[in-house]
C-alpha positions, 0 to 999 in steps of 0.5 A: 567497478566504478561508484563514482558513475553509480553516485552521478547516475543517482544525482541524474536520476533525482534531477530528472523524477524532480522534472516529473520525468515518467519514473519507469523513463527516467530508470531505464533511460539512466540505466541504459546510459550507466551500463552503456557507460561501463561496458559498451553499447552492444552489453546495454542493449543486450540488458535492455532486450533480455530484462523485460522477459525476465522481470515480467515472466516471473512466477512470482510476479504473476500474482500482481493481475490475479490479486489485482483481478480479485480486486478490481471485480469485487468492487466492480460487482459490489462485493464490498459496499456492505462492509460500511454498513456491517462495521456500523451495526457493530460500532453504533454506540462508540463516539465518533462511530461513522469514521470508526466504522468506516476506518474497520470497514476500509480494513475489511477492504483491504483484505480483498484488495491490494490498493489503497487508492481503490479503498479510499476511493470505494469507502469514501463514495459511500462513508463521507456523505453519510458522516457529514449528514451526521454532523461530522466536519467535512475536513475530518470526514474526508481526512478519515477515508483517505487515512483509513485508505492507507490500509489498503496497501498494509493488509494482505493482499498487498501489491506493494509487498508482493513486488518488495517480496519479488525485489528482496527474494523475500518470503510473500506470505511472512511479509503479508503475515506481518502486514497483518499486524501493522495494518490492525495497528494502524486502524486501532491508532485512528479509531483511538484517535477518532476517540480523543476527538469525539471526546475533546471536540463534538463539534467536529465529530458527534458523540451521539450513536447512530441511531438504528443501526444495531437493528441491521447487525444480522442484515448487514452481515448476511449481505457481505457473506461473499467477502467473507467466504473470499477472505476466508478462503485466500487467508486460510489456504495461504498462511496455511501452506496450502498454496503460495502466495502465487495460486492465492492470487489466482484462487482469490480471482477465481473465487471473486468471479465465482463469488459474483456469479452466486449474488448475482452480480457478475455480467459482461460489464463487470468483467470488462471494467475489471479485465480493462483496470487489471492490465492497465495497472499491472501494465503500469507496474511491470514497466517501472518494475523493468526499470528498477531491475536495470537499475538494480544491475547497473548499481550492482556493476557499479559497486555503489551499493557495496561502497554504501554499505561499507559507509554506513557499517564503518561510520558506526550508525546505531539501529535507532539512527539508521531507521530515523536516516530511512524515515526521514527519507521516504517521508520526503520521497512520498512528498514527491513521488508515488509509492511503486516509484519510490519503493523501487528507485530506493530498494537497490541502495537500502537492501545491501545496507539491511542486509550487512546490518542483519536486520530482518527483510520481513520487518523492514519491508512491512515498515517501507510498505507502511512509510511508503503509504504515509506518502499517500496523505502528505502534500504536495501529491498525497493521491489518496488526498485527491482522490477523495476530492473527486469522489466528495468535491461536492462536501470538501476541497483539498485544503480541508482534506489536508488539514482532515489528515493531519492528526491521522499523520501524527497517528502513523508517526506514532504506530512507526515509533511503536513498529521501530522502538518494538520490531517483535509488534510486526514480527509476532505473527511471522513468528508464529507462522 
């Protein structure tokens, strides 16, 4: 063992990503160099050969296309563009009821998603030029979508959470349980937010109802019955026992596409755009996940996560000051970095410190996969941030969207505080399961 190799390589692996090296290049790249290192060139070829095979044959990892396919044809066949328009007619009267509506309607999303960047992207086409059209300011219009798009990756079917299950050896469907919550925590924070801004500033956000809205209340929800059925289906059958996260991947693609086929909505080019953006994104993910399993090995040989650990138990860190050390840290790796790269990079060094401190895997990888998302709306790279700048460049630049997400910032700082201070908040339906 040799953690002096695993610290230089890790310094090598920061100086590289810092030189926007491709985070999946830059992993196996100093993997390979680590475990050539160590153990010659033939074992580090031999690692490079069989790990691949072994990460992407996984049956766990093969929900990622099926909840991804789920997905990417519930919004290429439209499934999903009622849901604005239904969280309205519920929430007409309250202030600040458009950006409430379209927080909830983001949610919804979410269920039948995975992906925060295809939640922000799908709501804001629809919320943003209805919101300005309101009287909303086109700063806190766009900084609510790219918020409310972070909830995309907190409330199952999360990609980011089956990937930490597969990294962890942790059980899918407790993290997705407490995903759950913390995702229903993080949109109550912003519609209590959007409150206190209604009441304090009605120049930035209309107090008026939107008018005739409750005249579509039976409309509306007759018109996202496909969702709902969807939802209904994969959430009842997985945190029923009645399949594992795996077949509700694949029993959520087939009932999208079957979903698609009763409205009327499914046709070849539906199924050619969502079969295209399947393979592309589980394509890209796969590969920086062959990455950090070399990684994972090569810090495993190396002893550093062992020396860590020991570091941490013996410098007498208390659970508050760990959790602040960790906050702090993905914070500023979501500056930098996207968060599959950073969830990745991170998980062989963190795992083994959570574990010896026997704090449960199921909160800490809802609390990561929530940090992680915080990265999503912080500058410099904030991708939600851009990608509603090309949805809405003709309403906001990225300035103003910035500026639009900063009371959302503060709003997550606030739901982690809560989630850390309060760990049974996330644990309670895991618990109950």
């Amino acid at each position: 063992m040799s953690p002096e190799t695993g610290f230089w390589a890790i310094g090598l692996l920061m100086v590289l990503l810092l030189l926007r090296v491709p985070v999946a290049l830059a992993l196996t790249a100093v993997s390979f160099g680590g475990i050539a290192w160590l153990l010659g060139f033939e074992p580090a070829l031999g690692i490079v050969a069989n790990t691949p095979y072994s990460f992407v044959a996984s049956w766990t990892m093969s929900a990622v296309p099926m909840f991804l396919l789920m997905g990417f044809v519930a919004f290429h066949a439209q499934l999903t563009t009622e849901l604005f328009d239904a969280a309205k007619a519920l929430l007409h009267r309250l202030p600040g009821a458009l950006a409430i509506s379209s927080i909830f309607a983001c949610s919804g999303f979410a269920a039948v998603c995975g992906s925060s960047l295809a939640t922000a992207a799908s709501m804001g086409r629809i919320a943003i030029p209805e919101m300005i059209r309101a009287g909303y300011a086109p700063s806190l219009a766009a900084g609510s979508i790219a918020a409310g798009g972070t909830i995309g990756a907190l409330i199952p079917p999360s990609i980011l959470m089956i990937v930490y299950g597969v990294f962890s050896e942790t059980s899918i469907t407790q993290v997705f349980l407490g995903g759950i919550g913390m995702g229903l925590m993080t949109a109550v924070s912003y519609a209590l937010l959007v409150l206190v801004i209604a009441w304090l500033r009605p120049d930035v956000i209309p107090r008026r109802p939107v008018e005739g809205a409750a005249l579509s209340v039976r409309a509306a929800f007759g018109r996202i019955w496909p969702v709902l059925l969807l939802i209904a289906i994969v959430f009842g059958g997985l945190f029923s026992g009645l399949f594992t996260a795996t077949e509700a991947g694949a029993v959520g693609a087939a009932g999208a596409i079957l979903c698609a086929a009763l409205v009327g909505h499914l046709n070849l080019e539906v199924m050619r755009q969502a079969l295209l953006e399947t393979l592309m994104t589980s394509a890209s993910l796969f590969i920086i996940g062959v990455g950090a399993a070399m990684f994972t090995r090569f810090l495993g040989l190396t002893g550093l996560s062992s020396v860590i650990s020991s570091f941490v138990t013996d410098a007498g860190l208390g659970y508050f000051q760990l959790m602040f050390v960790v906050v702090v840290v993905y914070i500023l790796l979501g500056m930098v970095m996207e968060p599959f790269g950073a969830l990745l990079v991170t998980l062989p060094i963190l795992l083994p410190i959570f574990e010896a401190q026997q704090i449960s895997l199921v909160w800490f990888g809802v609390v990561v996969v929530k940090l992680l998302e915080i990265g999503m709306i912080t500058p410099p790279v904030g991708l939600n941030v851009f990608v509603i700048r090309n949805v809405a460049h003709k309403y906001v630049s990225v300035v103003q969207i910035f500026a639009g997400v900063l009371p959302f910032l503060a709003a997550d700082i606030v739901v982690v505080a809560l989630a850390v201070a309060f760990p049974g908040l996330v644990m309670l339906l895991p618990n109950l399961f």
